[in-house]
N, C-alpha and C positions, 0 to 999 in steps of 0.2 A: 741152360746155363745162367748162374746167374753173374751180375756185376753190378761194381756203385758208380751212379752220378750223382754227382752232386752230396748231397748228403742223405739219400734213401739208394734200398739196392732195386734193382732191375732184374724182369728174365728177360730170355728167348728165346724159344725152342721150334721148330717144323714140326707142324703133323699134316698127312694127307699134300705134302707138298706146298702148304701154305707156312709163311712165316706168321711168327707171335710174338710181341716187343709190347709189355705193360709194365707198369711200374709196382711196386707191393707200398707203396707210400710207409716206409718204413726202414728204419736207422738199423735193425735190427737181422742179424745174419740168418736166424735161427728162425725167427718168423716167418722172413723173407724165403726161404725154401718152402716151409710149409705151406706157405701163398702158392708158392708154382703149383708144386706137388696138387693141391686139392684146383686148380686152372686148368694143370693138366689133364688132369683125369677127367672133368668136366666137358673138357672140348672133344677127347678122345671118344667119351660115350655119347656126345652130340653128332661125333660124325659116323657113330657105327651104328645112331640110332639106337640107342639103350637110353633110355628114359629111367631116375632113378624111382623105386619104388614108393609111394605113400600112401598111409592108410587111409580107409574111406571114414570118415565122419560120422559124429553121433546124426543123429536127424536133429535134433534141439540145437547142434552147432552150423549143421546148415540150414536151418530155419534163420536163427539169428544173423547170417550170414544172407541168404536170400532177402532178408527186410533192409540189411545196411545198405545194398547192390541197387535193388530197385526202389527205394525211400525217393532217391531226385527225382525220378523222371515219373512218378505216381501223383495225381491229386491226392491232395490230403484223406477226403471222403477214402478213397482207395486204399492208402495206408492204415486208417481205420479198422476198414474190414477186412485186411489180411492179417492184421495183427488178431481181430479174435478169434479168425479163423484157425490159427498158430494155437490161440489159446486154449480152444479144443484138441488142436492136434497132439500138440506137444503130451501131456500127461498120457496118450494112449503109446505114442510112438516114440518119445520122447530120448529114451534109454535103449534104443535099436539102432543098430549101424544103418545108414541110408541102404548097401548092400543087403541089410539081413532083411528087409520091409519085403512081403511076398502077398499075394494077392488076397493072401487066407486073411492076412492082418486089416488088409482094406475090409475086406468084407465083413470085419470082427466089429471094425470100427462103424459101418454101416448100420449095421443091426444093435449096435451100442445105442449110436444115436438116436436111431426108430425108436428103443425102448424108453427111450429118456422124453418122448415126446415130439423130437425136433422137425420140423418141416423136411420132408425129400428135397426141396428144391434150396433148406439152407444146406444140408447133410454133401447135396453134391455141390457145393460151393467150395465146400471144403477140401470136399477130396479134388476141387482144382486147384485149388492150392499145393496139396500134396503133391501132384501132378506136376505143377511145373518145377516142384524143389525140386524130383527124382531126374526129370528130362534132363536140368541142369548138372546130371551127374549122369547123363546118359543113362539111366537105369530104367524111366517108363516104358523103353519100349517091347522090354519082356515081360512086363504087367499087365499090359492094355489090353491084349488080347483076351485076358479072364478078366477083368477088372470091368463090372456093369455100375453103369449113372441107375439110380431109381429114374421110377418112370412120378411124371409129374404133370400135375394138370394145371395147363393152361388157360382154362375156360373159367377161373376163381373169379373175373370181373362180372359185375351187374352193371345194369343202366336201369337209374330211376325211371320212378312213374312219374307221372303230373305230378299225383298226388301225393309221393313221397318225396317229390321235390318241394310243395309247395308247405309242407311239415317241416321239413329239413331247413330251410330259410329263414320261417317265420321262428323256427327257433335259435337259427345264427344271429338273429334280429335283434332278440332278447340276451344274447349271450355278453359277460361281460368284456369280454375282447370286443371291443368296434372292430376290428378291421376283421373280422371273420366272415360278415355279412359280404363286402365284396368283395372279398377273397373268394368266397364260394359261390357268389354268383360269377364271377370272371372264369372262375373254373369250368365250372357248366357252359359257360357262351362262347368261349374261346378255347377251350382242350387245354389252355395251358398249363404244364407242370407243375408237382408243387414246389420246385427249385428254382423253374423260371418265374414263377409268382414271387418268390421271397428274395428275390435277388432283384425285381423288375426295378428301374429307376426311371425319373418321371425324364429326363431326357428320351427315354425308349417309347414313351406316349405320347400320341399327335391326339389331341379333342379334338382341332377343326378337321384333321383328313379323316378323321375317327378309325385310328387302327394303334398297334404295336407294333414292336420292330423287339422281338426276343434276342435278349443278352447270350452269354453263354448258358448249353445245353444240354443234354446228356450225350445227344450224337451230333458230328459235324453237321448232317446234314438239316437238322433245328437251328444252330445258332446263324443267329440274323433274319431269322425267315421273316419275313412280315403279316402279322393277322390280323385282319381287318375288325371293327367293332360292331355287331348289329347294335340295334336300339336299347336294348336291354344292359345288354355291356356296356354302352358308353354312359349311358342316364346315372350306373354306376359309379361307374370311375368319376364321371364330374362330380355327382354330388360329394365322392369321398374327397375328391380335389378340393372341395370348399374347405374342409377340414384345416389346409396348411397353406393359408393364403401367401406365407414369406417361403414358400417352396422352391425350392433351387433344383436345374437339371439334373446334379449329380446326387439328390437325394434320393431316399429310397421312399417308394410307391408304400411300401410297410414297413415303417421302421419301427424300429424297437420300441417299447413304451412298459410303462407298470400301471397296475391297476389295484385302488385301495380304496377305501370307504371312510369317510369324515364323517360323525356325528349321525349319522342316519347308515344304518347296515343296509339298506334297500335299497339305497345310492349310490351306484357305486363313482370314483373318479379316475381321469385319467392322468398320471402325471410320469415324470419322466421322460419325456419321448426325446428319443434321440436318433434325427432324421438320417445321419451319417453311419448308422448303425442298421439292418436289417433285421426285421422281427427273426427270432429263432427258432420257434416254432407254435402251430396251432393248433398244440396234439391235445390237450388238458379241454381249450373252451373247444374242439372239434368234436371229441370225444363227450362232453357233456351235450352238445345240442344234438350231436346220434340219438343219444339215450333220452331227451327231453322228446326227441320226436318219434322215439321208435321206428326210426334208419337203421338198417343193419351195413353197413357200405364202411368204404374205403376213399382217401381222398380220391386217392387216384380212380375213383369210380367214379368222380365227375368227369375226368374224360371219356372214361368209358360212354357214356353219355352223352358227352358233345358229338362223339366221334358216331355212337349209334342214330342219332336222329338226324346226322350230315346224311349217311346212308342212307335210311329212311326215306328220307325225303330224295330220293334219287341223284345227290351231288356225286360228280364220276369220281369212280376213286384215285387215279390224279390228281384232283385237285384235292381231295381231303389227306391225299400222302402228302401233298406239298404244304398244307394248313397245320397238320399234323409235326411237321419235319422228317415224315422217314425214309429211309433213303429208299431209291429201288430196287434195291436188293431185298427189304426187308420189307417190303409194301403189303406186298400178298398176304404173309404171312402175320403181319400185325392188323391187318382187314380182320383177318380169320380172329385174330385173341381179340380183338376190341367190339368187335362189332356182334350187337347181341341184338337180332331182329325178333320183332315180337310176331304172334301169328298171324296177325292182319297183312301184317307185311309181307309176312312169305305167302300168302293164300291170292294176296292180289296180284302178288309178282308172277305166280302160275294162272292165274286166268287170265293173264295175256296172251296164253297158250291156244284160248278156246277159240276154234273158230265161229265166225260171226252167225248170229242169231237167223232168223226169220223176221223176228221183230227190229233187228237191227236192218237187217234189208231193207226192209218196208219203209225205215226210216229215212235211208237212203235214196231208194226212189220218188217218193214223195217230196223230197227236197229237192232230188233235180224239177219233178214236175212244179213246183211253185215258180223254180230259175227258169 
């Protein structure tokens, strides 16, 4: 029923024995029915449980719709890489209902990607992406079941030699970015990331207790951890500390700088440095002293390295998951991908197997007989 107060009209009506008293905010007779009318019918299908029908969406519309949802609560870095993930996605899938997408389509786009060159392990990045647009629409989980990850190797890490270590330096040394030299020795001595290097700030550096105190990380279980300096690492870091005598806690350990050449090309200078700023990256002078030294490696294969010769050297791994930051859930398993033991290593680790000599007897006896 409707009526006026005041000056807009009112309904009322029962349904399922409940009372309904809303206003239609409105002067108008003719509206104001039509207001009940489409209330009515609204509430009536709410309580018989009829849901009205809507179409499912292009994939390109919930693509765009998946990146506006999750944008807040994403790091940036992460926004990033869903969006070129999208970038790929969208032109294969783009023009398909999320409903019409079927396992053959995944698969299409799989074998797309292989042929265009692109990594397995970015190929199935993607397709988690994909993955969680379709979940969002309830629709992954009649795909999953056909729907294979390529298989991917995770043994792609090396660990230097000596002597590609001691190439790789002497040409960081010469390179004309200054901060690349201990940049990649801290890498090597300390496992640390190349995120949590480029973010380090010298508040997070103790010279007299000689350790770090790592910032923010890739996993909880990294940020804060604290990693102590050997000798090698700390001789580092001070002598780069001499570098920025007016250096402040909140500055960054690498900050940003430019590098140009006055009057003599063979010279090069440093100018620009803006301590407030963190270097952006060391892919250009890293990428040259590889090639200067004939290193075939990855930055992150200086951890691979720090991490193989903690091993090596029999540190439990405990303690190198805790110097590492990873958590224990993921300990084992990142043992197994980092740790690349040379043959000495596993040959001596089995002749602890053998039992003792003759000659070792004799040695033994002989000792008690002198005691």
């Amino acid at each position: 029923m409707l009526y006026r107060r005041g000056n807009v009209y009112w309904f009322e009506f029962i349904i399922a024995g409940r009372r309904y008293r809303e206003t239609t905010r409105t002067r108008s007779r003719a509206l104001a029915g039509s207001i009940e009318r489409k209330r009515r019918r609204e509430i009536e299908e709410n309580v018989n449980g009829i849901r009205p029908r809507t179409l499912p969406p292009l994939f390109s519309d919930a693509a765009d719709d998946y990146l506006a949802r999750k944008k807040p609560g994403w790091a940036p870095k992460t926004y990033v890489i869903e969006t070129i993930n999208l970038g790929h996605l969208k032109p294969h899938f783009g023009r398909l209902l999320v409903t019409d997408i079927t396992d053959r389509d995944v698969a299409s786009y799989q074998q797309a990607r292989q042929d265009a060159g692109t990594a397995p392990k970015t190929v199935n990045n993607e397709v988690g992406t994909l993955r969680a647009i379709l979940r969002r629409h309830r629709l992954w989980a009649q795909l999953a079941p056909d729907v294979r990850m390529l298989p991917v190797h995770t043994d792609i890490g090396i660990a230097l030699t000596p002597d590609q270590e001691e190439s790789l330096l002497r040409a960081c040394a010469a390179s004309r970015s200054r901060s690349l030299h201990p940049a990649v020795t801290l890498g090597i001595q300390t496992g640390l990331r190349n995120e949590e290097l480029r973010f380090l700030r010298w508040s997070q550096v103790d010279l007299l207790t000689k350790s770090i105190k790592v910032g923010k990380s890739k996993t909880p279980s990294g940020e804060g951890r604290v990693v102590p300096l050997n000798k090698t690492a700390a001789a580092a870091l001070s002598t780069w500390a001499r570098q920025f005598p007016g250096r402040e806690p909140k500055h960054y350990v690498f900050p940003s700088e430019r590098v140009g050449f006055s009057g003599n090309p063979e010279i090069s200078q440093v100018y620009g440095t803006d301590p407030t700023t963190p270097i952006t990256s060391w892919k250009v002078a890293w990428t040259s002293a590889r090639r200067v030294a004939g290193v075939q490696c990855r930055f992150h294969d200086l951890r691979h390295t720090c991490i193989t010769r903690l091993l090596e050297h029999g540190v439990p791994l405990p303690i190198v998951a805790s110097l590492m930051g990873w958590s224990p859930a993921t300990t084992t398993r990142m043992a197994k991908r980092y740790a690349h033991f040379g043959d000495s290593a596993q040959r001596r680790a089995m002749e602890t197997l053998d039992p003792p000599t003759a000659t070792t007897n004799a040695a033994s006896d002989e000792q008690e007989t002198v005691q």
